[in-house]
C-alpha positions in Angstrom: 56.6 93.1 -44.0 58.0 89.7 -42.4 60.8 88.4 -44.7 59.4 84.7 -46.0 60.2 81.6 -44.2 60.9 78.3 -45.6 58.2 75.4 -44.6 59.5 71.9 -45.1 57.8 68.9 -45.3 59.4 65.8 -43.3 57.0 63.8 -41.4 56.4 60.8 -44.1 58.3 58.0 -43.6 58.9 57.1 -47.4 56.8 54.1 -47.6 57.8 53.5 -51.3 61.5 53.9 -50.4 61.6 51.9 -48.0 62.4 54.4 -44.9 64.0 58.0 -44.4 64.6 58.9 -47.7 64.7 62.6 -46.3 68.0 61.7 -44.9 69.5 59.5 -46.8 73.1 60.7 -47.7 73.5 62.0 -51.9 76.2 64.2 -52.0 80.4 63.4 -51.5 80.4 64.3 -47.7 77.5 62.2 -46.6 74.7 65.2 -47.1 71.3 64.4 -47.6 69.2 66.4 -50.5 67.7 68.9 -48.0 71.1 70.1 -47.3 71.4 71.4 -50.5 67.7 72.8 -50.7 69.0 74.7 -47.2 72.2 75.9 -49.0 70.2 77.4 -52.0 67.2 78.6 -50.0 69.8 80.1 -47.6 71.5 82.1 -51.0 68.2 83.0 -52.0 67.6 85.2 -48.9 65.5 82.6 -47.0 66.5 83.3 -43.1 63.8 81.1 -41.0 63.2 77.4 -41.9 60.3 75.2 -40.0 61.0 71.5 -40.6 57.0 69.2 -39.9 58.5 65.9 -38.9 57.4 63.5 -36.9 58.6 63.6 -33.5 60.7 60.6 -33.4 62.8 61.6 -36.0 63.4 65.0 -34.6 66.9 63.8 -33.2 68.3 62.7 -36.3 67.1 65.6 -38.3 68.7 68.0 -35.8 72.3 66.0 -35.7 72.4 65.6 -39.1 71.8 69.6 -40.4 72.0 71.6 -37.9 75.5 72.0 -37.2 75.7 72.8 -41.4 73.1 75.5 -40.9 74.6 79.5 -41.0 74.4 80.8 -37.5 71.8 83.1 -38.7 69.7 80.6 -40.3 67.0 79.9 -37.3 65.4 76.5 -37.1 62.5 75.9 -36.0 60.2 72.1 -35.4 56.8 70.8 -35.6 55.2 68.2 -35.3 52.6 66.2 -38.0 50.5 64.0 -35.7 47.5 62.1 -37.2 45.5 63.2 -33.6 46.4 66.6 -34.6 42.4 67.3 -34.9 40.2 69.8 -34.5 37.3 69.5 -31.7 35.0 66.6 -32.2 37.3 64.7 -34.3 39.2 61.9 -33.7 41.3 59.7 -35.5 39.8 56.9 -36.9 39.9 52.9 -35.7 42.8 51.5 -37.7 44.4 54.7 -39.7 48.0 55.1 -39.4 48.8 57.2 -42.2 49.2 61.0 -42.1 46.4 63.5 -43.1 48.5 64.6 -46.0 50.2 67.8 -47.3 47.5 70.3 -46.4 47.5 68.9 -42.8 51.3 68.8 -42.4 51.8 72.7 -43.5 48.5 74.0 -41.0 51.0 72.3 -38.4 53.6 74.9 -39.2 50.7 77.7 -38.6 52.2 79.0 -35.2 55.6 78.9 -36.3 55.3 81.2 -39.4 54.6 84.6 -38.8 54.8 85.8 -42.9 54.7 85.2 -46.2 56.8 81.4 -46.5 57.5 78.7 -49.0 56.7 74.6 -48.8 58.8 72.3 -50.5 59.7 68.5 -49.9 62.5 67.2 -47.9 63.2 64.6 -50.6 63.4 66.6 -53.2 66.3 68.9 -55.2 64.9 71.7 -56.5 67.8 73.7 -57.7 69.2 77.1 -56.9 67.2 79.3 -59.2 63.7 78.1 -58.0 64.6 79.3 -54.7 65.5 82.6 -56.2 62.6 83.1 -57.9 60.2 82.2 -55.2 61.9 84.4 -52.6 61.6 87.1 -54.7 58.2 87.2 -55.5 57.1 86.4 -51.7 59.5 89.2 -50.6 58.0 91.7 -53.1 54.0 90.7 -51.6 52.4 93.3 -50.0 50.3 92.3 -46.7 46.2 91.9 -46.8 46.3 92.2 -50.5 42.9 90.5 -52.1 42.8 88.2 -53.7 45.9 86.1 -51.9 48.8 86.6 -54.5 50.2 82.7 -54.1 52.2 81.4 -56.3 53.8 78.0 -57.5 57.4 77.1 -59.5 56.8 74.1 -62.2 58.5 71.6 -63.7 58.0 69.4 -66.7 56.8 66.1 -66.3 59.4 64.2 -68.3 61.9 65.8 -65.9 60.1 64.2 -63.0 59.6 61.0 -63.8 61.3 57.3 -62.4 62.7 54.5 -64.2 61.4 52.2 -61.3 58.0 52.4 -60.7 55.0 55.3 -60.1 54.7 59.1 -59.6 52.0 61.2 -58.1 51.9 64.7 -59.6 49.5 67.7 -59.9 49.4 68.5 -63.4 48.5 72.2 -64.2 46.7 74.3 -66.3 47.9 77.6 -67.0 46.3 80.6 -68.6 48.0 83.7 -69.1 50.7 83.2 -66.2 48.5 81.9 -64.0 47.3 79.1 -62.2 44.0 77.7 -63.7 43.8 74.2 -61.8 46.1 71.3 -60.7 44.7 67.9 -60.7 46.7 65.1 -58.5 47.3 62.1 -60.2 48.6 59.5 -57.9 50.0 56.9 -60.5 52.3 58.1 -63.3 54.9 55.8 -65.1 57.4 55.7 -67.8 55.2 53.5 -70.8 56.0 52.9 -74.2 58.8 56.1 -74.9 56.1 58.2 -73.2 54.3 58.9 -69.9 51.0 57.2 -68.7 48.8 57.6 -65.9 46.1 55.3 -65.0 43.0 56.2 -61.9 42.0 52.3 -62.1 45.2 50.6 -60.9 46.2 49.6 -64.5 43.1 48.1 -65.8 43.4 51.1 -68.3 45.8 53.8 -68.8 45.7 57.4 -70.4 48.7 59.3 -72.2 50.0 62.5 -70.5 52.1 64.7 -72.9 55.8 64.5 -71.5 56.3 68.7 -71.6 53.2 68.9 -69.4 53.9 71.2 -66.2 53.8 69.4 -62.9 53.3 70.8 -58.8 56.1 69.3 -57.0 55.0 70.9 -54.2 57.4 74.1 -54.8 54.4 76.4 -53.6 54.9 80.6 -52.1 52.0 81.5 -50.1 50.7 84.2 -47.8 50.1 83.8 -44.3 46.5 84.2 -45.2 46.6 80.6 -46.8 46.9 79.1 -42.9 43.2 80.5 -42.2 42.0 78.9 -45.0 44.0 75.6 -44.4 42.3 75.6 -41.2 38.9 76.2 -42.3 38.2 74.1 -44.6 39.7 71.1 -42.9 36.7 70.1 -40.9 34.7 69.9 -44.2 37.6 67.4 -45.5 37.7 65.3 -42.4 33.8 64.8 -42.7 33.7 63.4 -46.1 36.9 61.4 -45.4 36.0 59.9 -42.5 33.2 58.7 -43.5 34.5 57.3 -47.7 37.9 56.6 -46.8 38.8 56.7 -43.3 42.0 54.9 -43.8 44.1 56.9 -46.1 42.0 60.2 -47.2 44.6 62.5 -47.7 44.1 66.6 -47.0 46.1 67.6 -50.2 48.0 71.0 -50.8 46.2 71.2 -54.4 42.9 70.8 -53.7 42.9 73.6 -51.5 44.4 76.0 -54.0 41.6 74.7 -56.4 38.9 75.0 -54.0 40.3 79.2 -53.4 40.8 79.2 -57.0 37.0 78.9 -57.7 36.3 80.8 -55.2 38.4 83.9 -57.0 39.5 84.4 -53.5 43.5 83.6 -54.3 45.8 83.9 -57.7 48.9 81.5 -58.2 51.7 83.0 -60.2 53.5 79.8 -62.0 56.9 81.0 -61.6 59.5 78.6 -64.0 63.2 77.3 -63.2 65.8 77.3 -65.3 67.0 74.2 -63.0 66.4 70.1 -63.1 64.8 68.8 -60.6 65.6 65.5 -58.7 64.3 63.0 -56.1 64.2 59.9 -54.7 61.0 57.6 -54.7 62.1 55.0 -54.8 65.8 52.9 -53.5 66.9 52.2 -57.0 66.5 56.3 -57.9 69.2 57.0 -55.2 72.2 56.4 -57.7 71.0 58.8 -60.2 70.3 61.3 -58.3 73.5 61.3 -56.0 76.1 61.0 -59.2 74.1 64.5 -60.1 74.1 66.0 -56.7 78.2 65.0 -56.6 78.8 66.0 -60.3 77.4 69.5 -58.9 79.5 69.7 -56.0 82.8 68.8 -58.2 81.7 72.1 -60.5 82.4 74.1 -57.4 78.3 74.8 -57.3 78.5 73.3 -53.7 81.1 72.8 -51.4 
């Protein structure tokens, strides 16, 4: 069996930030987060990392963590292109944004030869989630039916910003397993609890704060890139058509669709870890004073 690879998400541009969040420097020696998701994926066993950034950005990334990287931690780069198409497809007349998540990991397809994880670049997931999902990819057995994926959650309150909106995929979970997870695009902080709202605040709906959120912490077979790939025509039809602008090839609503299907399983695997990001400029001093605090226990050099 081919020992997992780590798939990492790069190409957007942070539009809510206000630029490269993915390399904005957190810890006491100028690091960005990722470096620290490298470090603990790197602990974990993780040996191969593919980075989907845009090409312009491919320079920075490279100067600013590869010479960090163990010499026998191979990098590898692809690019997330919105012509990236399949035949008879073209981009449409004005679009600029990506094709989302599901897009961005099919670009990784020819890089990753096994079993692999996906996470953000802009986010900290801590050292045991890395553990965990190493060690249930590195335990899969090849072909197995129906595709043994699985996912590490977080709690919602744990996720959430003091200056502004979330998305999240909120799961269900039956028995250990993955049931469904619903994207909700607009999440805040209201009234001591958590809100969501689908009609851009004309009405808003409580979401218990202990809820269990996808932040994108997914372990998948190689399997999964056939699939990616074959139902991404269907997407692009629909989209194309209702909302050529910003349609967005999500991550989760592939898993749902396989899920119906009973063609895959997703194991929700749980950290014992916080997790942090940055959505937003004002998040950035939170979330380095963590990352440094860390680093001054000795959990980080």
């Amino acid at each position: 069996m081919n020992t997992p690879s780590l798939v990492i998400m790069a190409a957007g541009m942070g539009s809510r930030f206000g630029g490269l969040k993915q390399l904005t420097p957190v810890g006491k020696n100028g690091e960005p987060i990722i470096d620290f998701s490298l470090r603990d994926a790197y602990r974990a066993g993780f040996r191969h990392v593919v980075f989907i950034i845009k090409k312009e950005i491919e320079e920075d990334v490279r100067r600013l963590i590869e010479p960090r990287l163990p010499k026998d931690f191979r990098a590898e780069y692809v690019y997330q292109e919105i012509d990236k198409l399949p035949p008879g497809f073209s981009v449409p007349e004005g679009r600029v944004k990506p094709w989302g998540t599901g897009h961005a990991v099919l670009c990784a397809k020819d890089a990753v030869k096994g079993p692999f994880a996906v996470i953000n670049a802009d986010d900290y997931y801590g050292r045991d989630a890395f553990r965990v999902i190493f060690d249930f990819l590195a335990g899969l057995e090849e072909g197995a039916r129906p595709y043994p994926f699985c996912m590490v959650g977080y709690r919602l309150e744990n996720t959430l910003t003091d200056f502004g909106h979330v998305s999240r995929g909120l799961c269900s979970v039956k028995d250990g397993l993955l049931e469904t997870v619903t994207e909700y695009t607009h999440i805040e902080k209201r009234d001591g609890g958590a809100q969501y709202t689908l009609d851009e605040g004309a009405s808003w709906n409580e979401i218990p704060l202990d809820s269990l959120v996808s932040m994108n912490l997914w372990g998948f077979s190689n399997d999964f890139f056939g699939e990616l790939e074959a139902n991404f025509p269907a997407f692009l039809e629909t989209a194309i058509k209702e909302n050529p602008l910003k349609g967005e090839y999500w991550l989760p609503k592939v898993v749902n669709h396989l899920l119906e299907e009973e063609k895959a399983t997703v194991t929700m695997l749980h950290s014992e870890d916080r997790w942090y990001g940055v959505t937003y400029k004002e998040d950035l001093p939170t979330v380095a004073a963590a990352i440094q605090k860390m680093q001054e226990q000795g959990l980080y050099e």
